[in-house]
C-alpha positions as semicolon CSV with decimal commas, in nm:
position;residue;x (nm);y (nm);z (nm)
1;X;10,534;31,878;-14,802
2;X;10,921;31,753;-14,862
3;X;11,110;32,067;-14,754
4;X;11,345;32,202;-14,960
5;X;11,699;32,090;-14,941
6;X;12,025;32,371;-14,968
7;X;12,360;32,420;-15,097
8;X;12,496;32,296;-14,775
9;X;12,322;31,946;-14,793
10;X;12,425;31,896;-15,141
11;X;12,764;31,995;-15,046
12;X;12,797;31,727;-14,769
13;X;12,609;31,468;-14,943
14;X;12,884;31,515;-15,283
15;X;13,155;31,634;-15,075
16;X;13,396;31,436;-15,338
17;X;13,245;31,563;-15,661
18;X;13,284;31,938;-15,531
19;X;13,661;31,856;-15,392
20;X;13,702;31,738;-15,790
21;X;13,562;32,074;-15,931
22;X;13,761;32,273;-15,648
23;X;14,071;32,263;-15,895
24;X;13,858;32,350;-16,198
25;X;13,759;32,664;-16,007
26;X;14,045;32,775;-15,851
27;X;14,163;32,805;-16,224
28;X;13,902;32,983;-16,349
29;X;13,958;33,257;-16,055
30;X;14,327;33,295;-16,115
31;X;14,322;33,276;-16,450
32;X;13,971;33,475;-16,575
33;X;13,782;33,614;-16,295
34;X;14,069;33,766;-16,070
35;X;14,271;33,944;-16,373
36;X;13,972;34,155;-16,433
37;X;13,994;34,367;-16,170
38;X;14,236;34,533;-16,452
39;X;13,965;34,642;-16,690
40;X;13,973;34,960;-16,414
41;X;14,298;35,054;-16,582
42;X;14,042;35,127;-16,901
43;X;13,948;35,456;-16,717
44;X;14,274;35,553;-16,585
45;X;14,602;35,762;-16,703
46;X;14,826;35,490;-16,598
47;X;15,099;35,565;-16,450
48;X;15,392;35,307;-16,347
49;X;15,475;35,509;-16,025
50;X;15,127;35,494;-15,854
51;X;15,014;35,161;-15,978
52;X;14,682;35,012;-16,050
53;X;14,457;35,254;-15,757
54;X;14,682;35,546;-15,738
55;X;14,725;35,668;-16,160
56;X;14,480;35,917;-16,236
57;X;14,140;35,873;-16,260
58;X;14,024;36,006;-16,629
59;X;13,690;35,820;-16,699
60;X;13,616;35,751;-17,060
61;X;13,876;35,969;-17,159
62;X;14,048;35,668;-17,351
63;X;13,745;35,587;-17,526
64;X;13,675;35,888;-17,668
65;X;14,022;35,926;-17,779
66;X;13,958;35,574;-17,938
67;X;13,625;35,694;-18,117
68;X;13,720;36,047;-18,232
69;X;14,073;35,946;-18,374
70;X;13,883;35,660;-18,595
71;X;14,089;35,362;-18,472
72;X;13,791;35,249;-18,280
73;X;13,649;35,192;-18,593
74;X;13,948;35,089;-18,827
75;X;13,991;34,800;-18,585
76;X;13,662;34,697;-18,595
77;X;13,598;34,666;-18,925
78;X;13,878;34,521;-19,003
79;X;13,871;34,267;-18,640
80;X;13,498;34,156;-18,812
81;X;13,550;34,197;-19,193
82;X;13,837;33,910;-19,154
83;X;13,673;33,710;-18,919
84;X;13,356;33,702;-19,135
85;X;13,601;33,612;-19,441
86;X;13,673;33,326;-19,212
87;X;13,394;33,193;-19,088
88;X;13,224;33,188;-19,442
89;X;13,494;33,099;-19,666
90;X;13,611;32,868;-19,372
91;X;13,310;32,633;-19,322
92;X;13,220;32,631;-19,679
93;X;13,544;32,495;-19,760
94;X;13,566;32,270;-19,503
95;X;13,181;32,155;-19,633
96;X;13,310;32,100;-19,974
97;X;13,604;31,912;-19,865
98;X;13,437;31,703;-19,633
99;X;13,142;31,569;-19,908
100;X;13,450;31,521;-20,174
101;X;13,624;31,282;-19,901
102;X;13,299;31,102;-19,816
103;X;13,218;31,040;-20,164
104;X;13,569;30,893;-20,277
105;X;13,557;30,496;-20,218
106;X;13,931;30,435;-20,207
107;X;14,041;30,381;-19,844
108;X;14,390;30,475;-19,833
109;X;14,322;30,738;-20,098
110;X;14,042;30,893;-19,844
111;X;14,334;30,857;-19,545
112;X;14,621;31,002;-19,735
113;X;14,411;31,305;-19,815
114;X;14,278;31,371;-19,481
115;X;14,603;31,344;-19,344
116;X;14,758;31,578;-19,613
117;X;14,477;31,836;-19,542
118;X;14,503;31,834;-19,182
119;X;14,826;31,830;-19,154
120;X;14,858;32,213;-19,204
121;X;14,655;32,312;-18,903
122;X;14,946;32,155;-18,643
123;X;15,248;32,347;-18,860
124;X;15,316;32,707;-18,602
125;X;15,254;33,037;-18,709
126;X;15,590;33,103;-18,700
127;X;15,701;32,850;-18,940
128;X;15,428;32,976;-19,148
129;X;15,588;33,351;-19,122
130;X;15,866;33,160;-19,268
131;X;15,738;33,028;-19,577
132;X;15,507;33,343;-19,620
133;X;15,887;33,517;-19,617
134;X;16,037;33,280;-19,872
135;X;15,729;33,285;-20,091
136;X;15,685;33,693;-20,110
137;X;16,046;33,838;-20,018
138;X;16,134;34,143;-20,316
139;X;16,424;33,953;-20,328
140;X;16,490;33,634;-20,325
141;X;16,113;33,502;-20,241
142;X;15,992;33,200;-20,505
143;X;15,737;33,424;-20,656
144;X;15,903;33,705;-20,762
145;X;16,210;33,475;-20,896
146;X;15,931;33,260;-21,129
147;X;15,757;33,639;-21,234
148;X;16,114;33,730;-21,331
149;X;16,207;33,388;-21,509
150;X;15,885;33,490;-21,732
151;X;16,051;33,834;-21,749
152;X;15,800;34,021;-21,520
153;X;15,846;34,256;-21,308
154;X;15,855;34,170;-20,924
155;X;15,607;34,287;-20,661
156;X;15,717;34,399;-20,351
157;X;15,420;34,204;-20,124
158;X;15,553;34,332;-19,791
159;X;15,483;34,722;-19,939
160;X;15,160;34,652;-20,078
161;X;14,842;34,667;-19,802
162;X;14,586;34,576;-20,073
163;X;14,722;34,217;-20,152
164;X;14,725;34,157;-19,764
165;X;14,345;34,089;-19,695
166;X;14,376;33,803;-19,942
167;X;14,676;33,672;-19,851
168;X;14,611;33,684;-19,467
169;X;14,270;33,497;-19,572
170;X;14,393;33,235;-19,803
171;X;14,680;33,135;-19,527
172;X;14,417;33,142;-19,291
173;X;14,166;32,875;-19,498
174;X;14,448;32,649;-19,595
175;X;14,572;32,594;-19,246
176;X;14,265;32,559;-19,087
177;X;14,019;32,361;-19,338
178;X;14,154;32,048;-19,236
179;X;14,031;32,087;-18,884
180;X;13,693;32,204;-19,011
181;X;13,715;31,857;-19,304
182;X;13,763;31,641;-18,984
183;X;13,440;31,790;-18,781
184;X;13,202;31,785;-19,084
185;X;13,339;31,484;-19,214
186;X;13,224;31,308;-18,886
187;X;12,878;31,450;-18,896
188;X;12,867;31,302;-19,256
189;X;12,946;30,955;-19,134
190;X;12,684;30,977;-18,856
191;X;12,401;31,025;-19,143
192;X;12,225;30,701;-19,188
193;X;12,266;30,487;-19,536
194;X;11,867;30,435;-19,524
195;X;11,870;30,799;-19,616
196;X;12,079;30,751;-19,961
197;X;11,924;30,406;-20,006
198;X;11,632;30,528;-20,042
199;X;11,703;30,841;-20,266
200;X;11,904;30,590;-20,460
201;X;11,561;30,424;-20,500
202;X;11,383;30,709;-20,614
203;X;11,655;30,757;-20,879
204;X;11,858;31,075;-20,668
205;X;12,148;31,097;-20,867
206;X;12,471;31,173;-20,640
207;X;12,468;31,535;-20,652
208;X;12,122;31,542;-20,580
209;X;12,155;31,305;-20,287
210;X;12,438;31,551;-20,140
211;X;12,213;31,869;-20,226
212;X;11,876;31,700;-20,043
213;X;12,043;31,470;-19,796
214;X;12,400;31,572;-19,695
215;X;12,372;31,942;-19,673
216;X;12,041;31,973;-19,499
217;X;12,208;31,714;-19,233
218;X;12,506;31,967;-19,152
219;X;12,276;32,238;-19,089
220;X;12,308;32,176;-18,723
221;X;12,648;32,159;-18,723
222;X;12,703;32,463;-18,868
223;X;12,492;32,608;-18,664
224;X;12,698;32,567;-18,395
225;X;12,989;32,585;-18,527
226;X;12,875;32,955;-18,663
227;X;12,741;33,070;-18,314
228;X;13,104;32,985;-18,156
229;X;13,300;33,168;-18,443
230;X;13,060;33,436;-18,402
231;X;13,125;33,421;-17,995
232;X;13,489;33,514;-18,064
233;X;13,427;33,732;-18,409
234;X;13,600;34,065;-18,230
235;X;13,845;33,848;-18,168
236;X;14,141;33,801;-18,379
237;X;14,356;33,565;-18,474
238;X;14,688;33,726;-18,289
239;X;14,941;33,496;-18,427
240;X;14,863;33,477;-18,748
241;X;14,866;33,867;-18,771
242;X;15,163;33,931;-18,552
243;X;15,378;33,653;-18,713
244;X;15,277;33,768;-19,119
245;X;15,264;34,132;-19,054
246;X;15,507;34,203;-18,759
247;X;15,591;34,529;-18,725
248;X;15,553;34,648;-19,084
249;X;15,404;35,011;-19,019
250;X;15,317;35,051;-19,420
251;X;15,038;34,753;-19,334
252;X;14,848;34,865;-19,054
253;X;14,554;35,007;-19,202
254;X;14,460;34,683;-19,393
255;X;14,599;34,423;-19,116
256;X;14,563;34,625;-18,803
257;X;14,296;34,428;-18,575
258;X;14,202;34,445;-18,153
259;X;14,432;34,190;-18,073
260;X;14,750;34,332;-18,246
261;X;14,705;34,709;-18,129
262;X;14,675;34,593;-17,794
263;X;14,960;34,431;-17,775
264;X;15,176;34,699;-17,978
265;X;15,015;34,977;-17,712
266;X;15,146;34,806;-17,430
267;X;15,502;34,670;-17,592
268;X;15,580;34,997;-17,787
269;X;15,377;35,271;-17,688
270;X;15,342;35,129;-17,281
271;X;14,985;35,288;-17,288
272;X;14,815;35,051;-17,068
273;X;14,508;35,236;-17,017
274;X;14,451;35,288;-17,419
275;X;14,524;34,905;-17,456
276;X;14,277;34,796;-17,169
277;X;13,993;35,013;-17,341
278;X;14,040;34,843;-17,623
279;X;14,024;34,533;-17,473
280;X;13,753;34,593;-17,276
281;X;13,539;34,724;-17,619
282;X;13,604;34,379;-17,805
283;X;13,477;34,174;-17,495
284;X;13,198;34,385;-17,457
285;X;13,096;34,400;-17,820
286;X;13,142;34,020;-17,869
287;X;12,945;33,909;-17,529
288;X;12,644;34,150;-17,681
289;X;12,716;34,021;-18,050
290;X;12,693;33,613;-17,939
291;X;12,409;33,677;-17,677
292;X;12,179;33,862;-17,964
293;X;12,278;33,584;-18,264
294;X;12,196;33,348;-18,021
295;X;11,811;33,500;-17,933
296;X;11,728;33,533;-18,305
297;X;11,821;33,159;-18,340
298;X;11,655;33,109;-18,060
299;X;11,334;33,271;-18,190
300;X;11,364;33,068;-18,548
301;X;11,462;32,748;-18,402
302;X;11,527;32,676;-18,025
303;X;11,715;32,342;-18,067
304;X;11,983;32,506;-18,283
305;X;12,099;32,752;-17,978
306;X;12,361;32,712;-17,763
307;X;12,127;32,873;-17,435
């Protein structure tokens, strides 16, 4: 019987491969592993004089102050009703887009177009602030000066919360659907012609042909594709909020999500141990969230999940 052979052989037999990881993992300490000895400030009063180990131990003090004031919930409804806006309207888009580009013959057409649509998703969210600014400012924004050119009245976007939602969303899709084109579009090319050839044959017409060929053939990309949006679905997109919303107090129960009342808790209010609950709730509810999507995909088909 061979015996069994350990760490430490495999370590001195690929003594090079593990000296090329070494860097790989010191990262991963510094960076992800070591900085969580912090999530104990979740169950402390901090306090700036006695540090980290020596502010008041108050157990889940901060989460019930979370729970019972109802911003627990505000931000997680609002953290998942906009990502799920995303993801949906997102990939569907990007779908569409991609089967549009992959059915247009013209070459330079077909790169012109990808080009223009992608383009978007490399411009910063600050920039976009910018033209969100010029578009919706009471003003002197573009669309209030064309609503009064028609003599309407003009809307003052920035002290509205309803119209946010949509416009958070829309800005969202347009800047990203290029990157989502780009990944669909290459499944699409990796589909073989025999495939249309032979629905061709049978008389398919071309919307047919997408319907029974194309779409059924991105299934497992969106499959993936879903389970990794849904992996990070608690959490927000922080610059897109921060740099549309800012501080604007008069929008924070329709844009308010994890990401941006962390970060206002420990800039403005300096409540570290508030903003380290909530930080600690949206990993925790996302790492349960992606680990049960991925079982009941797991259960209905096992090639589809990511574990």
């Amino acid at each position: 019987m061979a015996k069994k052979k350990g760490f430490l052989y495999e370590l001195n037999k690929n003594k090079i491969m593990f000296m090329m990881l070494f860097p790989t993992l010191i990262f991963f300490l510094v960076n992800s592993y070591f900085p969580m000895i912090g999530v104990y400030y979740a169950f402390t009063q901090y306090d700036f004089a006695g540090g980290l180990f020596g502010s008041p131990f108050i157990g889940l003090q901060n989460f019930k102050f979370l729970t019972q004031s109802g911003i627990l919930l505000r931000l997680t409804l609002n953290t998942i009703g906009y990502n799920v806006a995303f993801i949906v309207l997102g990939n569907v888009l990007a779908i569409v887009a991609a089967i549009l580009i992959s059915e247009v013959r013209g070459k330079l057409f077909k790169k012109i177009t990808q080009s223009v649509m992608f383009l978007p998703y490399f411009m910063s969210f600050v920039l976009l602030s910018v033209i969100a600014y010029n578009l919706f400012n009471y003003e002197t924004g573009f669309a209030n000066q064309f609503l009064k050119s028609i003599g309407m009245a003009p809307v003052d976007v920035y002290n509205t919360p309803w119209l946010w939602p949509i416009l958070i969303t829309v800005f969202y899709v347009w800047k990203n659907i290029g990157y989502g084109m780009v990944i669909y579009l290459t499944s699409i090319m990796g589909i073989s012609d025999e495939y249309y050839e032979a629905a061709k044959i049978d008389g398919a017409n071309i919307l047919q042909r997408i319907w029974r060929i194309t779409v059924p053939m991105l299934k497992p990309t969106f499959v993936v594709l879903l389970l990794f949006a849904l992996g990070s679905i608690m959490k927000g997109q922080f610059d897109l909020f921060y740099q549309l919303v800012g501080n604007n107090g008069l929008l924070y129960n329709a844009t308010d999500i994890i990401d941006t009342y962390v970060y206002r808790s420990l800039k403005v209010n300096f409540d570290i141990g508030m903003a380290t609950a909530a930080g600690l709730y949206q990993s925790v509810f996302g790492f349960v969230l992606i680990m049960t999507v991925n079982y009941i995909i797991k259960k209905i088909n096992e090639d589809y999940a990511l574990f």
